[in-house]
N, CA, C and O atoms as a CHARMM CRD file, in Angstrom:
* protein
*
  372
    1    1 UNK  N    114.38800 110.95200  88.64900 PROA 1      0.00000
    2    1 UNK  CA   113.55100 109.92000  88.09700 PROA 1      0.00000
    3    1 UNK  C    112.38000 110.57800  87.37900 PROA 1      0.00000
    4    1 UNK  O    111.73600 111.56700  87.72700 PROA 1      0.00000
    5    2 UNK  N    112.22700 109.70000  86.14300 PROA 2      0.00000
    6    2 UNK  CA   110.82300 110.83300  85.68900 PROA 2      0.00000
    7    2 UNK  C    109.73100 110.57800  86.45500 PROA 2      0.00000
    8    2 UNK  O    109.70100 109.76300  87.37700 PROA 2      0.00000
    9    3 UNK  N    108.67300 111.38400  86.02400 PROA 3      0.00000
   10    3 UNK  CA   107.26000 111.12000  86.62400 PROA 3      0.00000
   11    3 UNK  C    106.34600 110.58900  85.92900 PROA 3      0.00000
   12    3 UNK  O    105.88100 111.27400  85.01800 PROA 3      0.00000
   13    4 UNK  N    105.82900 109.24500  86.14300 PROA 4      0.00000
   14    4 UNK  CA   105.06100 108.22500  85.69300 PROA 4      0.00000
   15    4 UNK  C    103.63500 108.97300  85.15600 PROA 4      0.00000
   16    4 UNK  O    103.39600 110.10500  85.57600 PROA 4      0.00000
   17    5 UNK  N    103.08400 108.58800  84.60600 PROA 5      0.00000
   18    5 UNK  CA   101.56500 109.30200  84.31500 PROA 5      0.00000
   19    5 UNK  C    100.94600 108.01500  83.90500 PROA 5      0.00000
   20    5 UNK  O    101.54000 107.01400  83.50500 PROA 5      0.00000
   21    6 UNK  N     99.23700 108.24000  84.11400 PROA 6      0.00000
   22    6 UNK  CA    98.34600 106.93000  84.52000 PROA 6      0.00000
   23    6 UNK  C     98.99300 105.76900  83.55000 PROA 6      0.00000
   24    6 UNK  O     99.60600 105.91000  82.49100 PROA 6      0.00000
   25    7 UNK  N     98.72300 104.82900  84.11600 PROA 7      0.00000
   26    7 UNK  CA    98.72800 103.44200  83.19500 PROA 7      0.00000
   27    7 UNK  C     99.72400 103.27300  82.44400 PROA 7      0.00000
   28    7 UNK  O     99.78500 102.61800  81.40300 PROA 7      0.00000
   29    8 UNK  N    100.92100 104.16400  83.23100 PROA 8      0.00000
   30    8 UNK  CA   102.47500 103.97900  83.02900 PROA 8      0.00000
   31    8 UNK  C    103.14600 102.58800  82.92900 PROA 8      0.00000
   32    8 UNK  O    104.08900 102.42000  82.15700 PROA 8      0.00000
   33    9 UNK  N    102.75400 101.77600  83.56200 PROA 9      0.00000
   34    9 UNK  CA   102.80300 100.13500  84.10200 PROA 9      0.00000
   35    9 UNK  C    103.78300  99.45700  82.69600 PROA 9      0.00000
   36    9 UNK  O    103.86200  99.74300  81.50100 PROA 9      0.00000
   37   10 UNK  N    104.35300  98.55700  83.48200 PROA 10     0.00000
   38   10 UNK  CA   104.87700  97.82300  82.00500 PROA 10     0.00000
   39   10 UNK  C    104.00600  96.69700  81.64600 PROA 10     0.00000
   40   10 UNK  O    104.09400  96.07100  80.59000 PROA 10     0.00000
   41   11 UNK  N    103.22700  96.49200  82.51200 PROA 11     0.00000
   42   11 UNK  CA   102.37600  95.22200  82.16400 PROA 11     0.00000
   43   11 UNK  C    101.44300  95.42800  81.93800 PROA 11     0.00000
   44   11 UNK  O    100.57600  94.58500  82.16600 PROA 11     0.00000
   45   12 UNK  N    101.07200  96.86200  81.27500 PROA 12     0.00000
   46   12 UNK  CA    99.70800  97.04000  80.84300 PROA 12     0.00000
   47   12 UNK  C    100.14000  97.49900  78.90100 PROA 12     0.00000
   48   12 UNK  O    100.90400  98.31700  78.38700 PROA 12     0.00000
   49   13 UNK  N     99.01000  96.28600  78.26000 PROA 13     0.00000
   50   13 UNK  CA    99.60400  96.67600  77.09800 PROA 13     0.00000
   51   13 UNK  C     99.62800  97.55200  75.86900 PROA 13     0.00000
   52   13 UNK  O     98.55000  97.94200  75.42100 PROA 13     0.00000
   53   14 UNK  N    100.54400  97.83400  75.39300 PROA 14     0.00000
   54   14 UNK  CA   100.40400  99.45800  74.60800 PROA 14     0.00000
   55   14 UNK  C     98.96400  99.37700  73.32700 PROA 14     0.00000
   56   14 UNK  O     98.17400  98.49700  72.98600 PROA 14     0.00000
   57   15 UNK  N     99.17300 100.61900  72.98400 PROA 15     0.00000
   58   15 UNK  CA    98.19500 100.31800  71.46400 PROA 15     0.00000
   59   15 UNK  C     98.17600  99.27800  70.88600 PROA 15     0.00000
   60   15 UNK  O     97.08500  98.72600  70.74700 PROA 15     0.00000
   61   16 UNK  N     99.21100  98.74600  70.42900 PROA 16     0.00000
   62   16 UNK  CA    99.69500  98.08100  69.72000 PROA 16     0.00000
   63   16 UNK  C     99.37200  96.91800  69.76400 PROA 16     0.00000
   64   16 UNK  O     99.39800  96.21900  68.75100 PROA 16     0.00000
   65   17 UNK  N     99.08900  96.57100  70.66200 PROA 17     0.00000
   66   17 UNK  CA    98.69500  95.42100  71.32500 PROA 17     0.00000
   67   17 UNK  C     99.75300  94.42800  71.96100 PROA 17     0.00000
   68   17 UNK  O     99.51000  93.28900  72.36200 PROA 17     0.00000
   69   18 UNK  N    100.66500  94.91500  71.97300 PROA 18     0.00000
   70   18 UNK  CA   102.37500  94.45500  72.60200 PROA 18     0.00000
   71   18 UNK  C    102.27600  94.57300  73.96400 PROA 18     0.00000
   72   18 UNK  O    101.30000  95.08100  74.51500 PROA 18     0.00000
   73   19 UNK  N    103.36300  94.07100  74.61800 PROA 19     0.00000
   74   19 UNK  CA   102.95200  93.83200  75.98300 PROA 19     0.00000
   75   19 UNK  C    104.81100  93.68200  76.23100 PROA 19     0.00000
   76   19 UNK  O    105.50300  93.05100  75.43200 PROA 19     0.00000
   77   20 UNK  N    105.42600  94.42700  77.54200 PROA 20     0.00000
   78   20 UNK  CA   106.70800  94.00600  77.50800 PROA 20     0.00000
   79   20 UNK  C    106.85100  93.13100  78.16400 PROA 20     0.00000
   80   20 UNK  O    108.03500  93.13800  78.50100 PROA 20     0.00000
   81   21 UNK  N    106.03300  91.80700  78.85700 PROA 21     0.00000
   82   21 UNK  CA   106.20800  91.13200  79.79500 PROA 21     0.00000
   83   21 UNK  C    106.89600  89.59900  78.81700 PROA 21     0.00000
   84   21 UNK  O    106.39900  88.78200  78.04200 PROA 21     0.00000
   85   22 UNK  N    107.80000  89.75500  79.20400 PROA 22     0.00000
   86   22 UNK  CA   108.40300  88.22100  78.52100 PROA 22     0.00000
   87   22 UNK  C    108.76600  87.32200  79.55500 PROA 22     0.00000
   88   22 UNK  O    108.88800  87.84300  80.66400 PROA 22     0.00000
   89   23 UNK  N    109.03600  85.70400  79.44600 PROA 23     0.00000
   90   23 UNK  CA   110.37100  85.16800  80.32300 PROA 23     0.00000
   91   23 UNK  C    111.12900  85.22900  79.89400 PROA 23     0.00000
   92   23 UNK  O    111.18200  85.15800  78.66600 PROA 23     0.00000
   93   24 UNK  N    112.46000  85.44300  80.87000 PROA 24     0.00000
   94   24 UNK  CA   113.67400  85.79800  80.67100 PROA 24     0.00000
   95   24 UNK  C    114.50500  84.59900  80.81300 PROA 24     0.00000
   96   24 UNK  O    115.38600  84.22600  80.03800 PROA 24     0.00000
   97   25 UNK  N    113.93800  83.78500  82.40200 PROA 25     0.00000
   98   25 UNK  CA   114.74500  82.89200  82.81700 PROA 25     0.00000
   99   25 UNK  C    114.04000  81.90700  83.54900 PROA 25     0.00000
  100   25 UNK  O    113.19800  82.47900  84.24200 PROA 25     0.00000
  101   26 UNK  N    114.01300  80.85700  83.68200 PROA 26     0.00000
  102   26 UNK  CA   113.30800  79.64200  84.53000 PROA 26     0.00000
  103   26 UNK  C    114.00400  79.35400  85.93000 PROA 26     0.00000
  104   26 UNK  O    115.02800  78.67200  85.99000 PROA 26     0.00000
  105   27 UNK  N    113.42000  79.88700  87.01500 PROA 27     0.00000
  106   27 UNK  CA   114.10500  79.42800  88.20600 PROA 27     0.00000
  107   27 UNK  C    114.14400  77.89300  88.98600 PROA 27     0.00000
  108   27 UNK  O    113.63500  77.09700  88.19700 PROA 27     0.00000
  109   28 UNK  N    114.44700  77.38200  89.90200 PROA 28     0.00000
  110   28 UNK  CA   114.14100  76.09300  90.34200 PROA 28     0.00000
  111   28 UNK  C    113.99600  76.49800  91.97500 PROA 28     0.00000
  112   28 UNK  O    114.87500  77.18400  92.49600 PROA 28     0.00000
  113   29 UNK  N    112.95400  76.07900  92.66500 PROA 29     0.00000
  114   29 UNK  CA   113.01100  76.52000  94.10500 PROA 29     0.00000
  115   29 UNK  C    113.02300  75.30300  94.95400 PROA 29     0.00000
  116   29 UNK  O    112.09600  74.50400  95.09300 PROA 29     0.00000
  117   30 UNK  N    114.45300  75.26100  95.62300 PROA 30     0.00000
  118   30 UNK  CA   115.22600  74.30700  96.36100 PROA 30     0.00000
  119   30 UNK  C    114.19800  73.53000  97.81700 PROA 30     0.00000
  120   30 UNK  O    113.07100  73.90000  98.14300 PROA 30     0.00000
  121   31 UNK  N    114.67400  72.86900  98.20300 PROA 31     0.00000
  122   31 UNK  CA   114.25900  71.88800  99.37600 PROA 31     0.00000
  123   31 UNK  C    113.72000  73.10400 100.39400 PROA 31     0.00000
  124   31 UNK  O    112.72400  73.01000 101.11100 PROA 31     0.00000
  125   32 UNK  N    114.52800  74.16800 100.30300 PROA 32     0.00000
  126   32 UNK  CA   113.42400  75.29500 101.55000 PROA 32     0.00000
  127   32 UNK  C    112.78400  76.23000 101.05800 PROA 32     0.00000
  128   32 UNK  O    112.57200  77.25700 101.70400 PROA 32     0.00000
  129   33 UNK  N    112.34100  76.04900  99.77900 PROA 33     0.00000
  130   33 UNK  CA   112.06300  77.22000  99.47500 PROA 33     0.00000
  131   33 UNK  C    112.30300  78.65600  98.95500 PROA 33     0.00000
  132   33 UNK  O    111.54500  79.62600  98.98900 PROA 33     0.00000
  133   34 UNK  N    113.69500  78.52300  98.41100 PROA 34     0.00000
  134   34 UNK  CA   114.43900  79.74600  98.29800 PROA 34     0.00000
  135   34 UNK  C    114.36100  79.32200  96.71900 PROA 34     0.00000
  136   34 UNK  O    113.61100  78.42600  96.33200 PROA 34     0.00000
  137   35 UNK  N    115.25900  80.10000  95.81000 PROA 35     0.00000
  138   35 UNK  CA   115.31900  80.75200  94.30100 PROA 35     0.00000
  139   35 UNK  C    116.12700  81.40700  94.48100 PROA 35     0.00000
  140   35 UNK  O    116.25300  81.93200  95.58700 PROA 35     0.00000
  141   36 UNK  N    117.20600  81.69400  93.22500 PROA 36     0.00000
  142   36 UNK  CA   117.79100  82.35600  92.90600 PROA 36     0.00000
  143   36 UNK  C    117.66200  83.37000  91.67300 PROA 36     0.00000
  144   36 UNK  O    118.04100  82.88300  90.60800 PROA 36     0.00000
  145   37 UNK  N    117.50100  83.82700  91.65400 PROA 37     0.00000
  146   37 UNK  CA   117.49600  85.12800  90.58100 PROA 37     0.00000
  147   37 UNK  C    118.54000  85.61800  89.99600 PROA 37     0.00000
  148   37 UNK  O    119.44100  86.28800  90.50000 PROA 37     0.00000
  149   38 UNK  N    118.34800  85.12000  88.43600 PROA 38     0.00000
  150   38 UNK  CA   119.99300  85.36100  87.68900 PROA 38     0.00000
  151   38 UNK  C    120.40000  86.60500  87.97300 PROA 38     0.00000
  152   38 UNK  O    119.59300  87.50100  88.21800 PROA 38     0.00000
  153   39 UNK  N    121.56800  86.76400  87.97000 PROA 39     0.00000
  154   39 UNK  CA   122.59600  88.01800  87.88200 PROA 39     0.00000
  155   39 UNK  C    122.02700  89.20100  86.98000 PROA 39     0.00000
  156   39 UNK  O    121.96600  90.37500  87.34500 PROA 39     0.00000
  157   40 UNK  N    121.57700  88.65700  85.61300 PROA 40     0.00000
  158   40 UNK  CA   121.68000  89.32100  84.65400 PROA 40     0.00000
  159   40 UNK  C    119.78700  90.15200  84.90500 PROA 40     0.00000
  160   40 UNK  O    119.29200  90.94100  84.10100 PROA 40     0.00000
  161   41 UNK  N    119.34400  89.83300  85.74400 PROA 41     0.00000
  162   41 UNK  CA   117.58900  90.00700  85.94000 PROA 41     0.00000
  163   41 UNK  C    118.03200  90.93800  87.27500 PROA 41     0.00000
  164   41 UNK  O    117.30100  91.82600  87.71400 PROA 41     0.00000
  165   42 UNK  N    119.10100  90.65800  87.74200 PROA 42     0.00000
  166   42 UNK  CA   119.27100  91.71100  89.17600 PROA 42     0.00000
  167   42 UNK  C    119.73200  92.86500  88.86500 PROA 42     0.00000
  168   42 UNK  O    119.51300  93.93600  89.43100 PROA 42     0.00000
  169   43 UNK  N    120.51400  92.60700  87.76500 PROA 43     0.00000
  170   43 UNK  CA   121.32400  93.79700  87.48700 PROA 43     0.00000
  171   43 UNK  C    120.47700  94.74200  86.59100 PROA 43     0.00000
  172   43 UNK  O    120.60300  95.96100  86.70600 PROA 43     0.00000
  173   44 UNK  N    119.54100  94.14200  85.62300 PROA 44     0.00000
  174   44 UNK  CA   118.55700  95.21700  85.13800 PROA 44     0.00000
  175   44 UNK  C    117.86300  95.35500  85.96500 PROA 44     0.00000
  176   44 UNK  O    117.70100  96.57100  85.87100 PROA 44     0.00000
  177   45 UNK  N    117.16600  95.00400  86.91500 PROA 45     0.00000
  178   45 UNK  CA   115.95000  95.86900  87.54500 PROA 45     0.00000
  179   45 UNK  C    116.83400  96.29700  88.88600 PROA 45     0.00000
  180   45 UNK  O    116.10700  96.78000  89.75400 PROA 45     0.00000
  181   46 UNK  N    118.20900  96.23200  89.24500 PROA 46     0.00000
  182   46 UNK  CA   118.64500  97.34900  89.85700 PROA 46     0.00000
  183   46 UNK  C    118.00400  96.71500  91.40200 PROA 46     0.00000
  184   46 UNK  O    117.33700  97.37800  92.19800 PROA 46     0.00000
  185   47 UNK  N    118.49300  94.95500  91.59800 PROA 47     0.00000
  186   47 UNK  CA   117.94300  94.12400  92.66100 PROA 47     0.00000
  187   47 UNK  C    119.47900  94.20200  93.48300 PROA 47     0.00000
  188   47 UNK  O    120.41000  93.88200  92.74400 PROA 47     0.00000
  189   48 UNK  N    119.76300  94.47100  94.49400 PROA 48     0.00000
  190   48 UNK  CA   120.69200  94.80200  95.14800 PROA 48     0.00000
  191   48 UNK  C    120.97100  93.58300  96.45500 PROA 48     0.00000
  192   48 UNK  O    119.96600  93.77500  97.14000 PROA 48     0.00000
  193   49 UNK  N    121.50200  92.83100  96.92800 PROA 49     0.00000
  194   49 UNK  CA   121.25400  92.33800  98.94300 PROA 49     0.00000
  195   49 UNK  C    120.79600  93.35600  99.70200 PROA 49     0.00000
  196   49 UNK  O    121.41500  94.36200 100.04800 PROA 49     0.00000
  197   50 UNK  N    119.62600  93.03200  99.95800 PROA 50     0.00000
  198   50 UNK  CA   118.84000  94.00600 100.91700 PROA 50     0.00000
  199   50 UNK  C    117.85700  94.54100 100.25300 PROA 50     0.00000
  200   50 UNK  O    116.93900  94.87400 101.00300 PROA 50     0.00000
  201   51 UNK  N    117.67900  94.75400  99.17500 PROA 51     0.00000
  202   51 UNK  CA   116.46400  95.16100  98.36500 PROA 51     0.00000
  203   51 UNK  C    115.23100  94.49000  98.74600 PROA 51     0.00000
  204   51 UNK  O    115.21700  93.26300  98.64600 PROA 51     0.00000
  205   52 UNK  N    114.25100  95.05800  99.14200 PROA 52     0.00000
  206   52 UNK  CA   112.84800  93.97900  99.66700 PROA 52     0.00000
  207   52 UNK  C    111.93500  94.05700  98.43900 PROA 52     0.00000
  208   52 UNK  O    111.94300  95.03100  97.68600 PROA 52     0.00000
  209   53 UNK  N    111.27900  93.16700  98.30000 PROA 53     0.00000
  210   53 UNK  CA   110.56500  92.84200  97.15700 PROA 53     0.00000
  211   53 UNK  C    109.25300  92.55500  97.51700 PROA 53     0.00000
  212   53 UNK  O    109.21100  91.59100  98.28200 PROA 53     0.00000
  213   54 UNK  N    108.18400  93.02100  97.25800 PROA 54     0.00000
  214   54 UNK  CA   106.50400  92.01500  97.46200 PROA 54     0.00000
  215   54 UNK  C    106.54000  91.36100  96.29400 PROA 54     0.00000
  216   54 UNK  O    106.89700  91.62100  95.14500 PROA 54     0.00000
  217   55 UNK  N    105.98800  90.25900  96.98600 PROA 55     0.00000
  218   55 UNK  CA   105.54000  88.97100  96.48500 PROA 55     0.00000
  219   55 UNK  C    103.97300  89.10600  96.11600 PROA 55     0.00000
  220   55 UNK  O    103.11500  88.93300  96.98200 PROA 55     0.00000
  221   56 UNK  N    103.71000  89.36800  95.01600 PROA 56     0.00000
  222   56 UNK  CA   102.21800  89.64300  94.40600 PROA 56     0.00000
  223   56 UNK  C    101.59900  88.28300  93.61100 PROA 56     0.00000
  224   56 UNK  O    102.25400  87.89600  92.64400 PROA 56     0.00000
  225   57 UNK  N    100.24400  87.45900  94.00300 PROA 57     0.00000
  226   57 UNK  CA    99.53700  87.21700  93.24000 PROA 57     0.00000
  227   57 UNK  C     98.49400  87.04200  92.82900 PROA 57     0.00000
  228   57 UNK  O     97.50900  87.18500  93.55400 PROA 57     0.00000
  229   58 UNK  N     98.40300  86.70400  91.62100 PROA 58     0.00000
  230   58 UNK  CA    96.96300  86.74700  91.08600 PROA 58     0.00000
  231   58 UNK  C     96.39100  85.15000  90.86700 PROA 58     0.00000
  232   58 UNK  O     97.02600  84.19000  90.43200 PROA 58     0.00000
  233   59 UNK  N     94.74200  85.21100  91.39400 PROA 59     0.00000
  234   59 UNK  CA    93.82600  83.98900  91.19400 PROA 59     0.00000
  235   59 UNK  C     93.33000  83.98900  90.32100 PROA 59     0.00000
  236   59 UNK  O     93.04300  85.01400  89.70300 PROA 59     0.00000
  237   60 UNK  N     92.91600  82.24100  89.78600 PROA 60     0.00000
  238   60 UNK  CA    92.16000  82.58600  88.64900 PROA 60     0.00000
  239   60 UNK  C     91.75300  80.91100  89.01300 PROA 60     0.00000
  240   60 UNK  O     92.42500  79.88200  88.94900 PROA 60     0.00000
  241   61 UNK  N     90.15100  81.21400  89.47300 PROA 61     0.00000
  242   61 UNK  CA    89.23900  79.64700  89.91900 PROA 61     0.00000
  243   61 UNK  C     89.95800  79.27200  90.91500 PROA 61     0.00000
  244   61 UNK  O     90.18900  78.06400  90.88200 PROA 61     0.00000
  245   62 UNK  N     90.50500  79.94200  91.97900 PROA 62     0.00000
  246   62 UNK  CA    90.83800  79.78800  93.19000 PROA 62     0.00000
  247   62 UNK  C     92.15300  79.10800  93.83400 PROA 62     0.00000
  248   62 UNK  O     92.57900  78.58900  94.86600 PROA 62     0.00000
  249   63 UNK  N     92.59400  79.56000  92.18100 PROA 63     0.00000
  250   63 UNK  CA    94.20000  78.90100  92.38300 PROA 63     0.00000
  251   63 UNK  C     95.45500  80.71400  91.93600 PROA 63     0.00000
  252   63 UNK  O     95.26100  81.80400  91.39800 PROA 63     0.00000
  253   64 UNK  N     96.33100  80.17300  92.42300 PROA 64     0.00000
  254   64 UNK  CA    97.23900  81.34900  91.89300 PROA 64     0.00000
  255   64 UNK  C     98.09800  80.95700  90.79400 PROA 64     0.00000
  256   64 UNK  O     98.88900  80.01700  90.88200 PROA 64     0.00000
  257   65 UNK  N     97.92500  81.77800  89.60800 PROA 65     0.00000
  258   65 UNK  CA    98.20300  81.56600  88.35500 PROA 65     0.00000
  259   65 UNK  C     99.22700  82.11000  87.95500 PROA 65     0.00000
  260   65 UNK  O     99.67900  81.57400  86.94400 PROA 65     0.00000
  261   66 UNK  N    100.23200  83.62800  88.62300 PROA 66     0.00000
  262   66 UNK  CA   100.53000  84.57200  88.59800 PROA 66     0.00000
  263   66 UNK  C    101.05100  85.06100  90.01200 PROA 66     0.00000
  264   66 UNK  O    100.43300  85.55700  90.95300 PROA 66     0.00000
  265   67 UNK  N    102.77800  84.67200  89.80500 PROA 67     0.00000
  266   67 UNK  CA   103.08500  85.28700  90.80400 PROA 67     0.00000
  267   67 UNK  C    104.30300  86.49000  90.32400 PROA 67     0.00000
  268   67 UNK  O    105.19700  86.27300  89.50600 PROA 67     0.00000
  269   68 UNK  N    104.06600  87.79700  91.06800 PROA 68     0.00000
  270   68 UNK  CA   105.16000  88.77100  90.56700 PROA 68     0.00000
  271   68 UNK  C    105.82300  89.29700  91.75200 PROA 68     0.00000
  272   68 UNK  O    105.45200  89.22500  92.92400 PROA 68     0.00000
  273   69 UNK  N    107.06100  89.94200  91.16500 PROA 69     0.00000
  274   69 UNK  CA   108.18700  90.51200  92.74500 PROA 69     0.00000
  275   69 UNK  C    108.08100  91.99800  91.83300 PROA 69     0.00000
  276   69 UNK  O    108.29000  92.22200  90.64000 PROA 69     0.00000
  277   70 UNK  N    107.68800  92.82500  92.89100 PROA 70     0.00000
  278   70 UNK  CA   107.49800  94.06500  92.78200 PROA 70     0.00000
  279   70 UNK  C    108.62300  95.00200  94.09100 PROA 70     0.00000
  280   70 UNK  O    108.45600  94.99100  95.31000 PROA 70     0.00000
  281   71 UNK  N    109.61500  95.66100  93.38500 PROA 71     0.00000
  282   71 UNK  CA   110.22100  96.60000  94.36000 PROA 71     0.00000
  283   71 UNK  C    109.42500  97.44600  95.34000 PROA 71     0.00000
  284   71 UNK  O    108.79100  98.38500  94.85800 PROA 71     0.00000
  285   72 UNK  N    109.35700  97.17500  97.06400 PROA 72     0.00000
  286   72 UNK  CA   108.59100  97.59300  97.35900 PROA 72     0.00000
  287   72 UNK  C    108.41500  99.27800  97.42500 PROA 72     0.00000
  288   72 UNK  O    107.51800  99.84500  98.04900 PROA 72     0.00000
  289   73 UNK  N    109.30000  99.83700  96.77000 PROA 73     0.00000
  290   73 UNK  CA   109.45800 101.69600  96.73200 PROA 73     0.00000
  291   73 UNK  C    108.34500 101.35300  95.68400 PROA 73     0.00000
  292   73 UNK  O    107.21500 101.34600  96.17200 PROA 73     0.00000
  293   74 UNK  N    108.41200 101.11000  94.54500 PROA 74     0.00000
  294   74 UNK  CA   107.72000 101.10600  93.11000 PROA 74     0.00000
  295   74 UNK  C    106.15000 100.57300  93.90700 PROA 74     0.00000
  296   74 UNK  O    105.14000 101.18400  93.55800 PROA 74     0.00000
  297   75 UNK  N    106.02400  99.60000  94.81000 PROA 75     0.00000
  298   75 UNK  CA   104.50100  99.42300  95.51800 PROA 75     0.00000
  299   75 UNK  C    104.07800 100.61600  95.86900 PROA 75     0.00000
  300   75 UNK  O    103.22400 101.19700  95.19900 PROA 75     0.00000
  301   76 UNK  N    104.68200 101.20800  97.10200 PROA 76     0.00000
  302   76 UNK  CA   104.93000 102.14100  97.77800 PROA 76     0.00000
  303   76 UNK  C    103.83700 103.24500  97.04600 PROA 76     0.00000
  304   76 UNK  O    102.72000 103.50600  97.49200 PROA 76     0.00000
  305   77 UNK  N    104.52200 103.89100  95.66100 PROA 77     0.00000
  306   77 UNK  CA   104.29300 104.70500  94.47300 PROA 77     0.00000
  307   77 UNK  C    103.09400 104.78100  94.27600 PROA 77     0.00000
  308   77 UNK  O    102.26400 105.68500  94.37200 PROA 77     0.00000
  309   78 UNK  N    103.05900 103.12800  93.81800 PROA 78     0.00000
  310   78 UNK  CA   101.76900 102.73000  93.25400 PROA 78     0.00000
  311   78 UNK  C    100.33100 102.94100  94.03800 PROA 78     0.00000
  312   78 UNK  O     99.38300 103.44700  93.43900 PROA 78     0.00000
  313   79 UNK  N    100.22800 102.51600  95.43400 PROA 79     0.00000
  314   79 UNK  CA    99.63300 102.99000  96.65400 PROA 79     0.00000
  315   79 UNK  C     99.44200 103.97500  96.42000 PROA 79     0.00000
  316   79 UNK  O     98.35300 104.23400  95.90700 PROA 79     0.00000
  317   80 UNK  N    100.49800 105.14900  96.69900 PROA 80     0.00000
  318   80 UNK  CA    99.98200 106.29300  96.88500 PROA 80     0.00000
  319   80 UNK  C     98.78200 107.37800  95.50000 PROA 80     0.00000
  320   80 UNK  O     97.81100 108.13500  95.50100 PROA 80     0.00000
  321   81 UNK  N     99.90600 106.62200  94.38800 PROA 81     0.00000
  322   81 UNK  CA    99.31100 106.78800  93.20100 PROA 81     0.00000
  323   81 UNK  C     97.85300 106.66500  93.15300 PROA 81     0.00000
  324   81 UNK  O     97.18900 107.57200  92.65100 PROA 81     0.00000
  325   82 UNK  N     97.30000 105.61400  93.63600 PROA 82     0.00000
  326   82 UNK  CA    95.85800 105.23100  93.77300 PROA 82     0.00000
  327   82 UNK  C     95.10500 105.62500  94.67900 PROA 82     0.00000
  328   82 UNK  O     93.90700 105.64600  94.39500 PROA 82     0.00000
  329   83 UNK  N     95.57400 106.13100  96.25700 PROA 83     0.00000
  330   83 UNK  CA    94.74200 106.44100  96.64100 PROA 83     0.00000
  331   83 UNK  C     95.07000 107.99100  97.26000 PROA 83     0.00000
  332   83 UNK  O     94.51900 108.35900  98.29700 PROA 83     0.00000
  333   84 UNK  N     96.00900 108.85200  96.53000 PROA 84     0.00000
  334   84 UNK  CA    96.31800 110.33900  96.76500 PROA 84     0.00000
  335   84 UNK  C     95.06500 110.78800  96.61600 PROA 84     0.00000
  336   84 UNK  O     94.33400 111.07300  97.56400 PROA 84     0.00000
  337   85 UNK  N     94.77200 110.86900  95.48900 PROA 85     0.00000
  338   85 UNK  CA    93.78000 111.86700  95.18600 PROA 85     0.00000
  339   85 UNK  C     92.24800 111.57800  95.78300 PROA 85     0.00000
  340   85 UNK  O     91.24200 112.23100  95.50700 PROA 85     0.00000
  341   86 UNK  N     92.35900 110.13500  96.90100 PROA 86     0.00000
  342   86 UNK  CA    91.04100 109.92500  97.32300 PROA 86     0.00000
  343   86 UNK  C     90.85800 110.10200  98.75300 PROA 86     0.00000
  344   86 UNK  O     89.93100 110.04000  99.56000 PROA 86     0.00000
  345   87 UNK  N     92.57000 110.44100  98.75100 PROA 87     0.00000
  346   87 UNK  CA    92.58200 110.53700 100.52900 PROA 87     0.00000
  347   87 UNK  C     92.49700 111.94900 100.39700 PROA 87     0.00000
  348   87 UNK  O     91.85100 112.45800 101.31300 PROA 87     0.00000
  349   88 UNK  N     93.14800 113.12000  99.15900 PROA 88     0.00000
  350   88 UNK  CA    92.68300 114.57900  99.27200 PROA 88     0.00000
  351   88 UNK  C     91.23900 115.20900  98.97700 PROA 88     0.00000
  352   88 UNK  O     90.75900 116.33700  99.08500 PROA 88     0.00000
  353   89 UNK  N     90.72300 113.84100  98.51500 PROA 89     0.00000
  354   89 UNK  CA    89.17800 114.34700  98.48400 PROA 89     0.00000
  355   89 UNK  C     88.73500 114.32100  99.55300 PROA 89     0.00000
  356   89 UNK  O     88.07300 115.28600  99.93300 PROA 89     0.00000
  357   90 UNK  N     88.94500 113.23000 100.38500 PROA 90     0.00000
  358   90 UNK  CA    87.94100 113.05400 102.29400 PROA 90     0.00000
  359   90 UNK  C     88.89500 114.00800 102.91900 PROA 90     0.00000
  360   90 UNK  O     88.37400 114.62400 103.84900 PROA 90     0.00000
  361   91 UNK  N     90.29800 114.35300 102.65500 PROA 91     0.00000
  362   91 UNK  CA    90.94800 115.39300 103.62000 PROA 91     0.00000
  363   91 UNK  C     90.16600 116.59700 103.44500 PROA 91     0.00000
  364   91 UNK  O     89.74800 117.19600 104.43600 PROA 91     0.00000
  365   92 UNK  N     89.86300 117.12500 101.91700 PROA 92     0.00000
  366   92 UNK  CA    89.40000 118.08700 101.70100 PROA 92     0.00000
  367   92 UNK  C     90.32500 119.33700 100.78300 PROA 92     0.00000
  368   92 UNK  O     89.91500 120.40400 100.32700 PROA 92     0.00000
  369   93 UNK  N     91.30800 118.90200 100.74500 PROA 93     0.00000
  370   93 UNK  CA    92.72100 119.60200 100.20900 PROA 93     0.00000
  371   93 UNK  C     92.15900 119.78400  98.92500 PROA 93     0.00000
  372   93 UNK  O     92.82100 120.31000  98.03100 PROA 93     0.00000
């Protein structure tokens, strides 16, 4: 896998002022709560049975405006990404 470098993100947007975040597909979430996630959205981001996902969102005036499913390895990353170099500063490394 390559190695990401800062502000690698897909949802952060390029020079250009482009952004790759599109909709793809409109879900409907049933009497309990569940969704389905097309085939064709599993199969590009490589969503498997058993794959765990965080559920991320964002407020805006105290409502959530913004909800995203983040692979939790790619969280995982991201975590460490942010706070490596602050946990080797108090380690001392």
């Amino acid at each position: 896998m390559a190695e990401k470098t800062k502000n690698d993100s897909c949802c952060v947007p390029s020079s250009s002022g482009s952004s790759c975040c599109r909709v793809v597909s409109v879900v409907s979430v049933d009497e309990r709560g569940q969704m389905v996630l097309p085939k064709e959205v599993r199969e590009k981001a490589g969503i498997k049975a058993g794959t765990k996902l965080a559920v991320v969102n964002m407020e805006k005036g105290g409502e959530v405006c913004c909800i995203s499913l983040i692979k939790v390895g790619d969280l995982t990353d991201m975590v460490k990404d942010m706070l490596g170099p602050v946990m080797k500063e108090i380690i001392g490394e």
